[in-house]
Structures are given as C-alpha cells and as structure tokens.
C-alpha positions, 0 to 999 in steps of 0.5 A, a space after each residue: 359497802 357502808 351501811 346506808 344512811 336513812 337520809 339517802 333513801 328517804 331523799 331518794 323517795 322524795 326525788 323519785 315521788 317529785 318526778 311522779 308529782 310532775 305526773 300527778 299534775 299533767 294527767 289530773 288535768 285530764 277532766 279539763 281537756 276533755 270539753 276542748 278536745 271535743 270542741 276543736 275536732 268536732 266530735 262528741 264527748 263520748 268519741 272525746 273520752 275514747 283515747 283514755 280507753 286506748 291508754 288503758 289498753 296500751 297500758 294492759 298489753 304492754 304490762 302484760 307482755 313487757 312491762 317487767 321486762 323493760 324495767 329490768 332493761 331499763 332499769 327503775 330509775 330510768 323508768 321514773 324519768 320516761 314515765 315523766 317525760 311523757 307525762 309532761 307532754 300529756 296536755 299539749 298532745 290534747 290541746 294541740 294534735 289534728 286528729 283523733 286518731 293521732 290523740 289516740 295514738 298518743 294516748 297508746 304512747 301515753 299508757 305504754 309509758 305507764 306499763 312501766 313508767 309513772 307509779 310502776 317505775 316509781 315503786 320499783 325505784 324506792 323497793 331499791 332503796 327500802 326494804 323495812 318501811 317500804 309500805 310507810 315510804 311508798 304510801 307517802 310517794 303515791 300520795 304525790 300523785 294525788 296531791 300532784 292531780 289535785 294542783 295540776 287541775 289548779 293550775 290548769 285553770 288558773 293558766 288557762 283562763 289568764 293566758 289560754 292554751 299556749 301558755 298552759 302547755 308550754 307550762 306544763 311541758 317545761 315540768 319535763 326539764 325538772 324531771 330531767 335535772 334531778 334524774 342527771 344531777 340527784 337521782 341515784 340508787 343505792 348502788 350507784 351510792 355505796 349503800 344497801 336498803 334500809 333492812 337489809 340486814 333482817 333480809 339478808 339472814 332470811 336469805 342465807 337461811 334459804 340459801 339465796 345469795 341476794 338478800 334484796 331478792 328474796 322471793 320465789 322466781 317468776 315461773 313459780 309466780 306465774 304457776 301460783 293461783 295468788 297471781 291471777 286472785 291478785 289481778 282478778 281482784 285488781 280488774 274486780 276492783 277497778 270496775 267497780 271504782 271507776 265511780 269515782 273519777 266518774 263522780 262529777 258525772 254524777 253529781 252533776 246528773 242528778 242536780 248539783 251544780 258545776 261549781 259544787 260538783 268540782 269542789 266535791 272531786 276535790 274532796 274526792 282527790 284530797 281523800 285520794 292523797 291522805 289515804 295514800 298515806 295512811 294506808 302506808 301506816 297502816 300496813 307497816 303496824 297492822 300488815 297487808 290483810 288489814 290493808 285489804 280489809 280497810 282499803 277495800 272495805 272503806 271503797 264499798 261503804 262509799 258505795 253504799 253510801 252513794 246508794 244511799 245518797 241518790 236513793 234515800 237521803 241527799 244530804 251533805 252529810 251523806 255525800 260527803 261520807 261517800 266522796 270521801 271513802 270514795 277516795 279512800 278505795 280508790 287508793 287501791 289502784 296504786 298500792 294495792 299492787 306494790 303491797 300485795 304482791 311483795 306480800 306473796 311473792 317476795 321481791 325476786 319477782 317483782 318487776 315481772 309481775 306487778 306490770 301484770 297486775 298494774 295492767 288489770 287495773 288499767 283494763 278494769 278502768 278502760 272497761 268501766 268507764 264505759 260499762 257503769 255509765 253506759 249501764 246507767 244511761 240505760 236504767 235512767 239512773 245510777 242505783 243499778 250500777 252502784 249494786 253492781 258495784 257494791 257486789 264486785 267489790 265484796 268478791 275482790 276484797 275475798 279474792 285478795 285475802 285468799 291470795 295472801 293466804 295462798 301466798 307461795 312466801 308462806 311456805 318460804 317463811 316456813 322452811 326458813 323457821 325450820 332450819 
C-alpha cells in the first residue's frame, strides 16, 4: 500500500463530518417542534417533551447491548449514513405522526440510530483514517454538529414562517439524498483507497513491540476493558456529567422563567450553541498539544464555571456580563457530551476496543441526558427557582472531572506503554 496522502483523510473527515452537519441541522431543531407537537395532539408541554427521554434510552440500550457490536457489523461508514438517513427524518416524524405513541416509538428508532450512528459512527469513521491528529480532526468534525444545530433552527424558521410545515419537512428530509450521494459516489475508507491512516507508522512500531500484528489496533481487547475500573469512571463521569449539563440546552428555560425575554433568550442559545461548535474545535487542539488530562481539566472545568456563574446570575449579579460568561462556558462544557468519549477512551484503551466500548459510554451520556431533563427542572419546579439544582449541579461535576483523571491514571495503556519501553 502507498502511503496515505493528507488530502484523502482530511476530505474523507470533511465527507463524513458534512453527513453528520445534516444531523446537526435536523436534531437542533428540536426546540422548534416541541410547541407544534404539543398543539396538534393536544397534549402538554411536558407529555411533549416525553419522546426525547425514550430516545435517550433507546439510545443507552442499544449502546449498551449492541452498539459496538453493529458498527463492526455494519462497518463506520455504513453508520455514518444510517445515522444520517434517519436524522433527516427527524422534523417531519414530529410534525406529522398521529399519536404520541408513534413519536415515541420513532423516537426509539431515532436514539437507536445514535447508539451507533450519528457522532458514534462519525468518530469511529475518521479513527479509520488518523491516527496522529485524530483529537485535531475529529474536534473540527464534532464542531459540525453545532454549527449544523445552529443553521438547522435557522432554517427552520425561515421555512416555516414562509411556506409552513410541508415545505420545512420535505426540506429537511431531501438533505437525506445528499447524505446518500456522497456515501455512494465519495465516501471511502482508507482501505477501499490503497491507503494507511496518517501515523501509521509511529503506530506500527508500538505495535511490533508488543507483537500485535495490526498496528491501527493497538490497545487492550474488550474483555480487558471491561474487567478495567477506568471504564465504569469513564461512564460514571460521562452520566455525572450529563446530569449535571443538562443546563445547558435547558438554558431558554431559564432565561425565560426568571424575566428575559423570547427573543433575547433565543439569542442567548444562540450564543450558547456557537460556543458549542468553537469549543469543539479547540478542544481538538488543545488536546493534540496539551494531552487528554488537560482536556478534562479545561472542558470540565470550564462546565463548572458556567455553573457557577449562572449561580451567580440569578442570585447576585443579573448582568449581561455576567450571563454572557455563563452561556458561553456553559457551551464550552457541553462540548464534553461529544468528545469526551472518543478522546478518553483511545486514551485508556487504545484503538483495539474501541467500537465496543465507546457505545457504553455514549449510552451514559444519553441516560444522563433523558434523566436530567426531567430530574433539574423538576427539582426547581419544586424549590421555586434554579439555586438548588445549580449547587447540585456544581457538585457532580467536581466528582466527574476527579472520576475522568482517575481513569486516565488507571488506564490499562499505561502498562502497555510501559512494556513497550522495556523491550
């Protein structure tokens, strides 16, 4: 095989990323959908909000018992495009479906798909193509789905207002065929082109010295994983974090509970969700320069100052200085949802594993999230404000950030590392 040029992974990244953009667009729209649901089947806000728990634990079942399982079966690429497929049906399921019932059991559909598609396929793709910069490269891929989340409401409302809910979903669904074009006509793995991944070399001496034969699988096997405490910190981080970050796509709410308007509160998720796709970005760097405990310190810690000062917000100071400091750290924890996983787990495990366990951790996060939405507001319908649930908040992210560094020092790659340096 040649060696791999850096124009075909970095074009295969972007392929694969623009496939999960189309994601990005049709699940941030999801804020959008809620009120329509809720008026065109008669139910509550809250009985609205219901299905998007079922996705979350469809998503954690299916992570849990299968998720790695049908990206091997299926193969990465292959996932990137069902996670796609059904992505782009996610509007016209909510605007169109009788019954809640059906929504919820499109919604299960919807979060079995993410067990394995959407950012777990799209990771499991580019690891494919780079083994050097992978952090760097998939940062910038994630970051797709926040800037796809933050054009997907955009365009929501500008076809909606202009031409209604036909329009809107057929326009959203026909993002479905682009998936399917560059799937058939571009989408490729190194494999299928007569390349390696970028590092491969590097990889392949680490390998020989522990006498693997596959340098791209490197790592301990999943039954070495699954016996390692650093797995169940890593997903007891993950759950411990979502829980916590649930404040953020829950941010509106707020805002619009304790005296800030519609429009001002729309323009501060806004804010919110570009913070979402910068930081996804950076994080990507950072980590490439700095390594993974300095991602968790930054990405955690940045979560638990926006915390703190949303805290600070509702309880001592309501400037826009103030608020803006916690929107925007706000989204930069929240990047932690979708890299954490991937840059955490290659940390500890390796590669050899990877399509097992990162379902596992994924499907944390999910149960975290579907847990959350209800547990926090829930906990602040009760006391009369958000003070309580922010504190509460505050403190589990402390115990998460401890459980991710404890993982990384516990990492069953450290040992691996360290007979390799001894031959």
């Amino acid at each position: 095989m040649n060696h791999p040029t850096k124009f075909s992974g970095y074009t295969q990244a972007f392929l694969a990323a623009l496939m999960t953009f189309t994601c990005g667009m049709s699940y941030g729209a999801y804020s959008l959908l809620i009120v329509p649901l809720s008026e065109r089947l008669g139910c509550s806000l809250t009985a609205a909000g219901f299905p998007a728990t079922v996705e979350t634990f469809a998503s954690f079942l299916v992570g849990l018992f299968g998720g790695g399982i049908l990206i091997e079966k299926f193969t990465a690429r292959r996932c990137v495009l069902i996670g796609s497929l059904v992505a782009c049906l996610f509007v016209a399921g909510y605007l169109y479906l009788p019954s809640l019932l059906l929504v919820c059991v499109f919604e299960a559909i919807v979060g079995a798909s993410m067990a394995f598609g959407y950012s777990s396929g799209m990771s499991a793709f580019i690891r494919t193509w780079f083994i050097e910069k992978r952090e760097s490269v998939l940062g910038v891929a994630i970051a797709c789905i926040g800037f796809g989340g933050a054009a997907g409401t955009w365009l929501f409302g500008v076809l909606d207002s202009n031409f209604g809910f036909g329009v809107t979903s057929i326009a959203f669904a026909c993002l479905g065929i682009l998936c399917i074009l560059i799937y058939v006509f571009a989408l490729r793995t190194p494999e299928q082109l007569g390349q390696k991944p970028l590092g491969w070399e590097k990889a392949e001496a680490l390998a020989s010295a522990e006498g693997q034969s596959n340098s791209t699988d490197f790592g301990v096997d999943v039954k070495a994983a699954l016996r390692s405490p650093s797995l169940y910190l890593i997903m007891a981080s993950c759950l411990l974090w979502a829980l916590s970050m649930v404040v953020s796509p829950y941010l509106a709410t707020i805002l619009m509970t304790n005296g800030v308007s519609d429009l001002d509160a729309a323009n501060y998720s806004t804010v919110n969700n570009i913070a979402i796709a910068v930081m996804s970005i950076v994080v990507g760097a950072l980590t490439s320069k700095l390594g993974p405990k300095s991602y968790v310190i930054a990405a955690f810690g940045a979560g638990i100052v926006g915390l703190a000062a949303m805290l600070a917000w509702l309880q001592v100071s309501r400037t826009m200085v103030t608020l803006l400091l916690a929107v925007v750290l706000l989204g930069a924890g929240y990047v932690v949802g979708t890299t954490y996983g991937p840059i955490v787990t290659t940390k500890v495990f390796g590669n050899k594993c990877y399509d097992r366990v990162i379902p596992l951790v994924f499907g944390m996060r999910c149960v975290g999230l579907g847990v959350g939405v209800l547990l926090l507001p829930s906990l602040a319908e009760q006391q009369g404000d958000w003070t309580l649930p922010l504190m509460l908040a505050i403190g589990m992210m402390v115990v998460a950030i401890i459980m991710g560094l404890l993982a990384m020092q516990l990492a069953p790659m450290r040992k691996l590392h360290q007979n390799g340096n001894k031959t």
